[in-house]
TIBA-501412 format. One line per 10 residues: number of its first residue (from 0); their letters; for each residue x, y, z of N, C-alpha, C, O, CB. Coordinates in nm, 2 decimals. Atoms other than C-alpha are relative to their C-alpha. Glycine has a CB too. Example, Ala and Ser with C-alpha at 12.3 -4.5 7.8 and 13.67 -1.06 7.14 Angstrom:
BEGIN
0> AS> 0.09,-0.12,0.00,1.23,-0.45,0.78,0.09,0.12,0.00,0.19,0.12,0.07,-0.10,0.00,0.12 | -0.09,-0.11,0.00,1.37,-0.11,0.71,-0.08,0.11,0.08,-0.03,0.22,0.09,0.04,0.05,-0.14
END
This chain:
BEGIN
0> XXXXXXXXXX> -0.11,-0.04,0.09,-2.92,-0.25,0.36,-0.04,0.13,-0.07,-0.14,0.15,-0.14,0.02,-0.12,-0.10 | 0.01,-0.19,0.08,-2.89,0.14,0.24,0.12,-0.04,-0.08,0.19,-0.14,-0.06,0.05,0.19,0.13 | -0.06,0.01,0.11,-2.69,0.21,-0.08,0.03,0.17,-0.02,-0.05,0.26,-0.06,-0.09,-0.08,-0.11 | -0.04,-0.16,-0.02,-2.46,0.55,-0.05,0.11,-0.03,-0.11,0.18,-0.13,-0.13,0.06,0.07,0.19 | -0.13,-0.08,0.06,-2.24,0.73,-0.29,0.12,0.01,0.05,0.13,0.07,0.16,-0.02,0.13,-0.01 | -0.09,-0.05,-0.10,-1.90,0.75,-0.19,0.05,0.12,-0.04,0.06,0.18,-0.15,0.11,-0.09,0.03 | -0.03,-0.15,0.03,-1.77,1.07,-0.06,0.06,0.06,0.11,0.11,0.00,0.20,-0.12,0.07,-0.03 | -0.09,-0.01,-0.19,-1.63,1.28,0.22,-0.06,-0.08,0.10,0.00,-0.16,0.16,0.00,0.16,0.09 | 0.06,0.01,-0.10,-1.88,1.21,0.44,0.05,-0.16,0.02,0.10,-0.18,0.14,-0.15,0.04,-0.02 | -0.03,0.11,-0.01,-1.81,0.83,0.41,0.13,-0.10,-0.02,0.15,-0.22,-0.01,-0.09,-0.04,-0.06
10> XXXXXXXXXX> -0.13,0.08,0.04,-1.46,0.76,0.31,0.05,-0.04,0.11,0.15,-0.11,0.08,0.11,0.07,-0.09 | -0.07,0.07,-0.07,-1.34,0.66,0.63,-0.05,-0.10,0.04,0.02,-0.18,0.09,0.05,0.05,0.09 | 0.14,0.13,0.00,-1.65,0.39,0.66,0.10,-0.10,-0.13,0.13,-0.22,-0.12,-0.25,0.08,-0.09 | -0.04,0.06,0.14,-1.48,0.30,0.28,0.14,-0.06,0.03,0.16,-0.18,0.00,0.02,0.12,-0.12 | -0.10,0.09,-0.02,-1.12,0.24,0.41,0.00,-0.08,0.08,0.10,-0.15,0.07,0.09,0.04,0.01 | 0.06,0.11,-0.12,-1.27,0.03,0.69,-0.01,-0.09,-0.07,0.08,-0.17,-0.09,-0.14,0.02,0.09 | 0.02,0.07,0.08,-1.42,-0.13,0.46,0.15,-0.09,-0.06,0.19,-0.20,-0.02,-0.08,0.08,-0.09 | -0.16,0.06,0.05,-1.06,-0.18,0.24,0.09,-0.07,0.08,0.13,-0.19,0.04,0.10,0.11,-0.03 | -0.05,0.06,-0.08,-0.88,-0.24,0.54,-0.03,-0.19,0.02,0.05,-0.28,0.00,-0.04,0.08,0.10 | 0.07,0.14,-0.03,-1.12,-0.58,0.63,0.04,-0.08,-0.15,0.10,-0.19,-0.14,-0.20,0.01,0.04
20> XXXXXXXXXX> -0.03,0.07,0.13,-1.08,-0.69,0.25,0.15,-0.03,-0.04,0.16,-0.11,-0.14,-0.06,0.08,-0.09 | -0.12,-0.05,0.03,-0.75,-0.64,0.21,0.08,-0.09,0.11,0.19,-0.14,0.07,0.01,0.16,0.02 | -0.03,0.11,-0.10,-0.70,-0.88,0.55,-0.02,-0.11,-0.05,0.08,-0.19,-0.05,-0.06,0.01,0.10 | 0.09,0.12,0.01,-0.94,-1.15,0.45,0.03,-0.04,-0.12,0.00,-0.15,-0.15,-0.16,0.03,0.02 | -0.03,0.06,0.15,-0.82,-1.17,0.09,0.06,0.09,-0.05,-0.01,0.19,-0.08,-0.12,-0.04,-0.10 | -0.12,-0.07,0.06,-0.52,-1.01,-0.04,0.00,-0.03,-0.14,-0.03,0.05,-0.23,0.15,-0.05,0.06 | 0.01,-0.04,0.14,-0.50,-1.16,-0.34,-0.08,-0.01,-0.09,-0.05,-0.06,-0.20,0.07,-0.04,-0.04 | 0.06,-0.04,0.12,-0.81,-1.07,-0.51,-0.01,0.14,0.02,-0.12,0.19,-0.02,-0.14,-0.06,-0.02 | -0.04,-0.09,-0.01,-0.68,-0.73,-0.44,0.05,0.05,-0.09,0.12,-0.04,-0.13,0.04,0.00,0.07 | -0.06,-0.02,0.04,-0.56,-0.54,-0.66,0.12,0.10,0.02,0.19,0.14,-0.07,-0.05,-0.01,-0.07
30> XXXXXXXXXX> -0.16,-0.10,-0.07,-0.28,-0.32,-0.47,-0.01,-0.08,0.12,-0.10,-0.17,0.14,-0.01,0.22,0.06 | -0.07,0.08,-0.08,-0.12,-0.44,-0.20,0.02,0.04,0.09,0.11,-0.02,0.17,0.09,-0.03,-0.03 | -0.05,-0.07,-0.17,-0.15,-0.18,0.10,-0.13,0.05,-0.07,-0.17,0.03,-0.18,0.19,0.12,0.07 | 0.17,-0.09,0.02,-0.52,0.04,0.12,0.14,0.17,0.00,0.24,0.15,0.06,-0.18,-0.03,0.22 | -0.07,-0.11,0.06,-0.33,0.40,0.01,-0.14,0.11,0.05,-0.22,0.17,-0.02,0.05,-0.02,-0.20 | 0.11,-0.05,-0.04,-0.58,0.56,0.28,-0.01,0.19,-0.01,-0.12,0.25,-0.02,0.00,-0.05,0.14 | -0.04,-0.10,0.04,-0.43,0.93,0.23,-0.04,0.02,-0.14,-0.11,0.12,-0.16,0.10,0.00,0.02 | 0.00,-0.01,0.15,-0.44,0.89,-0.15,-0.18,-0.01,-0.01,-0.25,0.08,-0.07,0.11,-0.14,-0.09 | 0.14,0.00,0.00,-0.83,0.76,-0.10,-0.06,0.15,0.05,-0.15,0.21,-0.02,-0.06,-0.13,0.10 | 0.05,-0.14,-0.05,-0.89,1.09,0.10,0.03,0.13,-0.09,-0.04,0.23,-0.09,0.07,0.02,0.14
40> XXXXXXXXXX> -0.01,-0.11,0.09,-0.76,1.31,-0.15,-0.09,-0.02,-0.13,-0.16,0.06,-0.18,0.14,0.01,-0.04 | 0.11,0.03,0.12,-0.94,1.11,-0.44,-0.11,0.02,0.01,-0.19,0.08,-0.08,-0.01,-0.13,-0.03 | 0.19,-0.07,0.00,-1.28,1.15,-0.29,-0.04,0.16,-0.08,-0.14,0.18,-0.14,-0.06,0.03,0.20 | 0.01,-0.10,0.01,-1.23,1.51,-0.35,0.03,0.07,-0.13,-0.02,0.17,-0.17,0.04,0.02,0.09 | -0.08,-0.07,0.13,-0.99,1.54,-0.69,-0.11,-0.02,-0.14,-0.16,-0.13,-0.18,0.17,-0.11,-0.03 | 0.09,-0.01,0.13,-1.20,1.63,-1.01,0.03,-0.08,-0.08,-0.07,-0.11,-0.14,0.01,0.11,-0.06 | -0.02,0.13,0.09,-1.02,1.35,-1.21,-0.09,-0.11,0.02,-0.12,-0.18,-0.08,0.12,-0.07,0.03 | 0.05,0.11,-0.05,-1.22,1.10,-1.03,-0.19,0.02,0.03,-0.26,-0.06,0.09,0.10,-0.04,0.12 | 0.12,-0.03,-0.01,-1.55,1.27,-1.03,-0.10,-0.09,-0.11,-0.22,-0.11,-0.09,0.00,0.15,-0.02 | 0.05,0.10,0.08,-1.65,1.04,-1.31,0.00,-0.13,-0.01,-0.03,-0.21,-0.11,0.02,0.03,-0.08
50> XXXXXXXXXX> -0.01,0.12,-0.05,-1.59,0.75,-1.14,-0.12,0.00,0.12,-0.12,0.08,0.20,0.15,-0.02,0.04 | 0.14,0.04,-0.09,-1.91,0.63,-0.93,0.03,-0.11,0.12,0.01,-0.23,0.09,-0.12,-0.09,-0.11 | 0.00,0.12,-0.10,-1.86,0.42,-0.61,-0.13,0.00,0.06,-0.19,0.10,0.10,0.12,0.01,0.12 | 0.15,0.03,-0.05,-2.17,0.28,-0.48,0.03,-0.12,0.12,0.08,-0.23,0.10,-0.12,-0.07,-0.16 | -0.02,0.06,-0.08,-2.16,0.14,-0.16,-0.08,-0.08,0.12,-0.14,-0.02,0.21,0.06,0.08,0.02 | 0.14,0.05,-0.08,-2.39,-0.13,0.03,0.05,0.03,0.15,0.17,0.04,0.19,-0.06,-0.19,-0.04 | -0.03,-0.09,-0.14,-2.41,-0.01,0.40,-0.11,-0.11,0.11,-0.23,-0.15,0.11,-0.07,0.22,-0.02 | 0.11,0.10,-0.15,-2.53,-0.24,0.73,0.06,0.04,0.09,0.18,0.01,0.10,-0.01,-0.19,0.03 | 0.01,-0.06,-0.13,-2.54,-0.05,1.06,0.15,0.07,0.00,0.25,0.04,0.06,-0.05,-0.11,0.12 | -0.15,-0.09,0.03,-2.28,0.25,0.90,0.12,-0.03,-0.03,0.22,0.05,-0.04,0.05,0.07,0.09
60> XXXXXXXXXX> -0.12,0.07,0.05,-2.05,-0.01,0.78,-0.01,-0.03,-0.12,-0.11,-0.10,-0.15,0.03,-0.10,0.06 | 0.02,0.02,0.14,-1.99,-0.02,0.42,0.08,-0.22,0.03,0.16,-0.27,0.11,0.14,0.18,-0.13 | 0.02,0.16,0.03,-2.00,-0.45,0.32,0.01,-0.03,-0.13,0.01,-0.15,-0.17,-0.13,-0.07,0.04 | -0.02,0.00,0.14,-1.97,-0.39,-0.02,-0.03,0.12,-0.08,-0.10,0.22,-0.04,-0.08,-0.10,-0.06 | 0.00,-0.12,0.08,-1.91,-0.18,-0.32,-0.01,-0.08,-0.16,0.03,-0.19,-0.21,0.14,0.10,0.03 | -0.04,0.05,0.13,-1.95,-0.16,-0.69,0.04,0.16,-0.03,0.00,0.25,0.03,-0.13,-0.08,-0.11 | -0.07,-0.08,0.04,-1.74,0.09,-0.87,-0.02,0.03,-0.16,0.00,-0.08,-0.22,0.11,-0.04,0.04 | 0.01,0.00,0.15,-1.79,0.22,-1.27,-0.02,0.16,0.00,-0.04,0.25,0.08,-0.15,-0.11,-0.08 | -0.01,-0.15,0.03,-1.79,0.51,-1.49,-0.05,-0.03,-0.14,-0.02,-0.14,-0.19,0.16,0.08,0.02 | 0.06,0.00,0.11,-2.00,0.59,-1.82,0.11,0.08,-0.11,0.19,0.16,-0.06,-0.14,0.07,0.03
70> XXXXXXXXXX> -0.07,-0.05,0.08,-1.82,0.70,-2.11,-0.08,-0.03,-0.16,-0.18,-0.11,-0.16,0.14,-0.05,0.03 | 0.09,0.02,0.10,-1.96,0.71,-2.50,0.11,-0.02,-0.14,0.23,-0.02,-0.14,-0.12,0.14,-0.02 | -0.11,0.01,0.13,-1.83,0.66,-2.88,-0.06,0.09,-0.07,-0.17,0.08,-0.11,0.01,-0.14,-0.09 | 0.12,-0.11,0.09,-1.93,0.95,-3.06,0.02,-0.04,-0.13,-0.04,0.04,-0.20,0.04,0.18,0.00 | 0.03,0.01,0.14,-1.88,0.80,-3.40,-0.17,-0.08,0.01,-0.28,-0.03,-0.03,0.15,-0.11,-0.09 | 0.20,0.06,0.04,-2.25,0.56,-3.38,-0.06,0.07,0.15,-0.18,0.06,0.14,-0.04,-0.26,0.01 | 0.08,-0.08,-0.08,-2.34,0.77,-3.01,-0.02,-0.13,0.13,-0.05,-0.09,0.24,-0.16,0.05,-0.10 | 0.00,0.13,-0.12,-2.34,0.43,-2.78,0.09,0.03,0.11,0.21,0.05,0.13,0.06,-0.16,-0.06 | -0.04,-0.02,-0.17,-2.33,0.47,-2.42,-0.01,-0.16,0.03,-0.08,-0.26,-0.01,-0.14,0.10,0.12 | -0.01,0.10,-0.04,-2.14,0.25,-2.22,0.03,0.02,0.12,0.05,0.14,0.16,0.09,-0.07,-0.07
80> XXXXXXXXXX> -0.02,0.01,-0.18,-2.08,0.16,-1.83,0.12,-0.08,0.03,0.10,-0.20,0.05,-0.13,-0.07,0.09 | -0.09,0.11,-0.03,-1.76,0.00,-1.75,0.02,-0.07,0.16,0.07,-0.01,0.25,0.13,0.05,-0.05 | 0.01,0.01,-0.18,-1.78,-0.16,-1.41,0.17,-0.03,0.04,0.23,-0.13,0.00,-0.14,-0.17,0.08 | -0.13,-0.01,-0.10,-1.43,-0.11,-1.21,0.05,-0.12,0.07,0.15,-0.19,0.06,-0.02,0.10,0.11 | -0.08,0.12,-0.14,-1.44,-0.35,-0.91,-0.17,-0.02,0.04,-0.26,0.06,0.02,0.15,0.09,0.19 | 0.11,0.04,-0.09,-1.73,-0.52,-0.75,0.03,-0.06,0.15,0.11,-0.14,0.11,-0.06,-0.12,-0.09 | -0.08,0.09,-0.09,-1.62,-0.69,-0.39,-0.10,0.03,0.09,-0.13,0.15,0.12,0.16,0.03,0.04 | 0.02,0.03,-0.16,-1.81,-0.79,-0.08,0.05,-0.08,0.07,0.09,-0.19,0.04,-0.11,-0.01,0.05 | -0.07,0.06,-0.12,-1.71,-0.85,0.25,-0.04,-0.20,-0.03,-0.14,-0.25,-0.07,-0.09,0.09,0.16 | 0.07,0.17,-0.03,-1.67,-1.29,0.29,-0.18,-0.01,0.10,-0.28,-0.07,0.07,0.15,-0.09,0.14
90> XXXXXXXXXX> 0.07,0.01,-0.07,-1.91,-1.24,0.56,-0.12,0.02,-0.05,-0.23,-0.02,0.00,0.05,0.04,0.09 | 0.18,-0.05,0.03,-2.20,-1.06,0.36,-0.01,-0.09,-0.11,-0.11,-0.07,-0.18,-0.05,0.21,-0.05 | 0.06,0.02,0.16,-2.20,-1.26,0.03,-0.11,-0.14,0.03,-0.16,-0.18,0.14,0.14,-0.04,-0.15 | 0.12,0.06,0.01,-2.43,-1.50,-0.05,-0.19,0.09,0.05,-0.30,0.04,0.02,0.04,-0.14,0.12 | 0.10,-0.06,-0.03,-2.72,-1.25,0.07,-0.07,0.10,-0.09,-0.16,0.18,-0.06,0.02,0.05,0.10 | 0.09,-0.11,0.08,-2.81,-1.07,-0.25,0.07,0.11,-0.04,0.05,0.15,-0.15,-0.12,0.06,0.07 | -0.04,-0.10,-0.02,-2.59,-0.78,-0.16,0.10,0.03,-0.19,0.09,0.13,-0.25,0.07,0.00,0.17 | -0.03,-0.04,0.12,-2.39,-0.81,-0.51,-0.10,0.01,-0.07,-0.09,0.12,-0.14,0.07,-0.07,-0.04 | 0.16,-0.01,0.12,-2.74,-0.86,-0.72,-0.03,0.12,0.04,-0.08,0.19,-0.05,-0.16,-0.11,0.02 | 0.08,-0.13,0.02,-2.84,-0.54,-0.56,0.09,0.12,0.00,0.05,0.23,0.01,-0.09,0.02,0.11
100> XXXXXXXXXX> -0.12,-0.12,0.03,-2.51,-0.35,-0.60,-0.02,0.02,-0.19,-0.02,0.12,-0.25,0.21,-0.07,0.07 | 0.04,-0.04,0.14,-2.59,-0.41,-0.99,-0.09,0.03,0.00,-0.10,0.12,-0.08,0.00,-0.07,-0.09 | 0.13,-0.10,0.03,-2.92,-0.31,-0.95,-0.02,0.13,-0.02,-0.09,0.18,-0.11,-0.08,0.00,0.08 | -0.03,-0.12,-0.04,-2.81,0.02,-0.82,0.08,0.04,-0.15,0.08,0.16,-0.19,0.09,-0.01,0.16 | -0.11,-0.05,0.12,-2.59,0.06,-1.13,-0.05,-0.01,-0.13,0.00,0.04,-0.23,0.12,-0.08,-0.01 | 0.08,0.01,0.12,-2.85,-0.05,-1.36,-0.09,0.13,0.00,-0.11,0.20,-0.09,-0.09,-0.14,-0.01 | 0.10,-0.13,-0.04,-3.07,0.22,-1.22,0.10,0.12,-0.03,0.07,0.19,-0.13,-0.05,0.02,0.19 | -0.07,-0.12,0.11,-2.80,0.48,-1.29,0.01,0.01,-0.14,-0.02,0.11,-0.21,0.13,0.01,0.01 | 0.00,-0.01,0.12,-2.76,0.36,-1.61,-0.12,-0.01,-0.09,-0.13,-0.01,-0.21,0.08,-0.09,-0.03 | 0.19,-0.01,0.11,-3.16,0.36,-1.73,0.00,0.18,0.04,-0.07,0.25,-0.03,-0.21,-0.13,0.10
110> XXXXXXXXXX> 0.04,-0.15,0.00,-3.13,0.75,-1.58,0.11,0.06,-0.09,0.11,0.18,-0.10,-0.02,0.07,0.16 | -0.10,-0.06,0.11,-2.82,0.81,-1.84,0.00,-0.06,-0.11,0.09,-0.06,-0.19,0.15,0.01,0.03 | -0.02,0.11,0.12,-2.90,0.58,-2.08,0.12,-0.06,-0.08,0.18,-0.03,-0.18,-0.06,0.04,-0.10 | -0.10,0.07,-0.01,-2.69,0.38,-2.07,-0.05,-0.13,-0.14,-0.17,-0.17,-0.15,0.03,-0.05,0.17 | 0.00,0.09,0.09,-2.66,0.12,-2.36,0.00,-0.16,0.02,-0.08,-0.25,0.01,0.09,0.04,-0.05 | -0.09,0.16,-0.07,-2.45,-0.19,-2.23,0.09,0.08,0.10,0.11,0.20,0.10,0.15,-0.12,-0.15 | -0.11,-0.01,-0.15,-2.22,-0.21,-1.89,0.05,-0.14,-0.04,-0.03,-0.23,-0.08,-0.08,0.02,0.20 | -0.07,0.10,0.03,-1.92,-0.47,-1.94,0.08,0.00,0.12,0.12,0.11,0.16,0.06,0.01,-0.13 | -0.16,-0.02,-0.04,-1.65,-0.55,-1.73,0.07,-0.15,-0.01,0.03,-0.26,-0.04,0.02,0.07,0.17 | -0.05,0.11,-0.03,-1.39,-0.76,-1.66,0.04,-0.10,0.07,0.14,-0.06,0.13,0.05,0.00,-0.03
120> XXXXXXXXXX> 0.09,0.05,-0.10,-1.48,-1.05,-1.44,0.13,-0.08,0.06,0.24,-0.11,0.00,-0.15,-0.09,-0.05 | -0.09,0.14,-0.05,-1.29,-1.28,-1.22,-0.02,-0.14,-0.07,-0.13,-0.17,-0.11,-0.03,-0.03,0.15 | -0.03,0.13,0.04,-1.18,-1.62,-1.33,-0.02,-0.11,0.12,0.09,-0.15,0.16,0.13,0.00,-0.05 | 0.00,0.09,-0.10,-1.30,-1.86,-1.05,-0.14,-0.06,0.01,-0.23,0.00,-0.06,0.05,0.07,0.14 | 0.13,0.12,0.02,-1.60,-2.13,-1.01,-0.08,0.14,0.10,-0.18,0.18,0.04,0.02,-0.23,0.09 | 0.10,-0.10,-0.07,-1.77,-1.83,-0.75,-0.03,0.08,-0.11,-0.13,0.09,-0.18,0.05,0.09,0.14 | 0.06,-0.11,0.11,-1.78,-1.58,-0.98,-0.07,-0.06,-0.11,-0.19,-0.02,-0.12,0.10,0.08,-0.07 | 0.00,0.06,0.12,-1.82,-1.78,-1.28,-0.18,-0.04,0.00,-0.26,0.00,-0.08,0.14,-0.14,-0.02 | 0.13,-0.04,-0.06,-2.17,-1.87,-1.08,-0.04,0.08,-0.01,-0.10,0.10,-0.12,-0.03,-0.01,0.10 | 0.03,-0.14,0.03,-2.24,-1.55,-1.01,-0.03,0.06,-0.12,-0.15,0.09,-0.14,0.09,0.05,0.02
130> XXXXXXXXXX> 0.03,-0.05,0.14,-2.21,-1.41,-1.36,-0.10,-0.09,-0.07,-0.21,-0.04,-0.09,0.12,0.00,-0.10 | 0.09,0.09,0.05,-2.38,-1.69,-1.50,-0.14,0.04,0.02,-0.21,0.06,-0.09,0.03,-0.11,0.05 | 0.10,-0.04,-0.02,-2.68,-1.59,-1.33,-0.06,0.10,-0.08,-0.18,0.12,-0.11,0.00,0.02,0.10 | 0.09,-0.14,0.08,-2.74,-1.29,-1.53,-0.11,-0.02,-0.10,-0.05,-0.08,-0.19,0.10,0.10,-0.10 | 0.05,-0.02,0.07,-3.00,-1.28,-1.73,0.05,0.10,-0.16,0.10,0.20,-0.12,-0.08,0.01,0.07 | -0.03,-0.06,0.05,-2.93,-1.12,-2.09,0.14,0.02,-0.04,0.18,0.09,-0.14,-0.06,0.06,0.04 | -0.14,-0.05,0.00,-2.57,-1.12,-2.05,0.09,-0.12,-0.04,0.05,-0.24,-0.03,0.05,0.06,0.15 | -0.12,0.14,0.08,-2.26,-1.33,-2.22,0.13,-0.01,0.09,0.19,0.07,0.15,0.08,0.05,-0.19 | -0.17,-0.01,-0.09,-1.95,-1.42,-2.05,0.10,-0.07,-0.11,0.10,-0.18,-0.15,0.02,-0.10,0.18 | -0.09,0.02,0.12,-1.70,-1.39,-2.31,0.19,-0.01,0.03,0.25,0.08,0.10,-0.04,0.14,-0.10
140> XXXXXXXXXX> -0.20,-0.05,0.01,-1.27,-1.42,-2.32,0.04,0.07,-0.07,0.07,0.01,-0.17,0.10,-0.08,-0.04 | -0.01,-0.08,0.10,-1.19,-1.15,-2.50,0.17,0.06,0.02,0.22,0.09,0.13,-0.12,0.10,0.00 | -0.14,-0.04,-0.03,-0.82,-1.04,-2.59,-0.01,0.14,0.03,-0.11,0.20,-0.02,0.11,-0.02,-0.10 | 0.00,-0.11,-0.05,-0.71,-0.73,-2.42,0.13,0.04,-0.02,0.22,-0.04,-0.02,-0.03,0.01,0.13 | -0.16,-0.04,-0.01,-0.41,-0.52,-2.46,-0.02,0.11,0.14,-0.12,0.19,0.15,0.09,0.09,-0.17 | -0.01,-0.05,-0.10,-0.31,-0.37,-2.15,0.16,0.03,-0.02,0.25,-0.04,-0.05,-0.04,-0.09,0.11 | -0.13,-0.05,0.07,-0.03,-0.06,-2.19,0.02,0.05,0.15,-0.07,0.12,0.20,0.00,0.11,-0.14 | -0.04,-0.10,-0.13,0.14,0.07,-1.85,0.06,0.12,-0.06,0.18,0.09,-0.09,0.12,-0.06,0.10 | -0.09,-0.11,0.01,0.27,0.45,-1.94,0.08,0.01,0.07,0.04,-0.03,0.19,-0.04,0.11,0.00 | -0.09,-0.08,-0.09,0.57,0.58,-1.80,-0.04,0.08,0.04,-0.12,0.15,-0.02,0.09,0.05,-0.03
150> XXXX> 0.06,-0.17,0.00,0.52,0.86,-1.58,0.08,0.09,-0.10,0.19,0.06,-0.16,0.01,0.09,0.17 | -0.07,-0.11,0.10,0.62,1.15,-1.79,0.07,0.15,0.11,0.04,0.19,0.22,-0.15,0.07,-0.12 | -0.07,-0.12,-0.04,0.82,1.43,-1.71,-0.02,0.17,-0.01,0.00,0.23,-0.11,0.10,-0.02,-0.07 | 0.06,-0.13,0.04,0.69,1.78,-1.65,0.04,0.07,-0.10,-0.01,0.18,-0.13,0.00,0.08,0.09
END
């Protein structure tokens, strides 16, 4: 198991990847078609340079990813990591490969110092395992407001 950045070199390994996930389990998806064009431009668009995809890799085939981006509060100075998406393939889990996709993300975040990394987890008895396992860590319900903008008008 290797652990690559995603990037040109690998985004079509990445929508492979999407594709198989996206078959095998739609709805812990969160879109509803892989937007393989739009991925090919994203690798490249400066908006998204602060977004991190970390990608576990078995014989040039991406099997999983974790996804996050650091950001801070400048009133008390606290660095935080928000993790995006986590997902491996059915076929690879149980083998570690999520425990070492956070590893990989812990290791970024001890070279930025990083504070805390949070996200927001799935609701299901697998995960719920999963998380559990953490050492150090809470699994909390916490209310959220979630705002869609309109697009806006040039």
């Amino acid at each position: 198991m290797t652990f690559e950045r995603l990037g040109q070199e690998n985004a079509e390994a990445y929508i492979a990847y999407l594709r198989t996930a996206m078959r095998e389990e739609p709805e812990k998806m969160t879109a509803e078609t892989v937007d393989e064009e739009g991925i090919r431009n994203r690798v490249s668009d400066s908006f998204y340079t602060g977004t991190t995809s970390i990608l576990a890799m078995e014989d040039g085939n991406v099997v999983g990813r974790i996804e996050y981006h650091f950001y801070g509060c400048m009133q008390d100075g606290y660095r935080m990591a928000y993790v995006d998406w986590v997902y491996v393939l059915k076929a690879y889990r149980h083998r570690g490969i999520a425990q070492m996709l956070f590893a990989e993300l812990e290791k970024d975040c001890g070279r930025n110092g990083i504070d805390q990394y949070y996200l927001i987890r799935a609701r299901n008895e697998e995960a719920d395992r999963f998380y559990g396992s953490f050492r150090g860590a809470a699994m909390e319900d916490a209310p959220i407001l979630r705002r869609y903008l309109e697009a806006r008008e040039p």
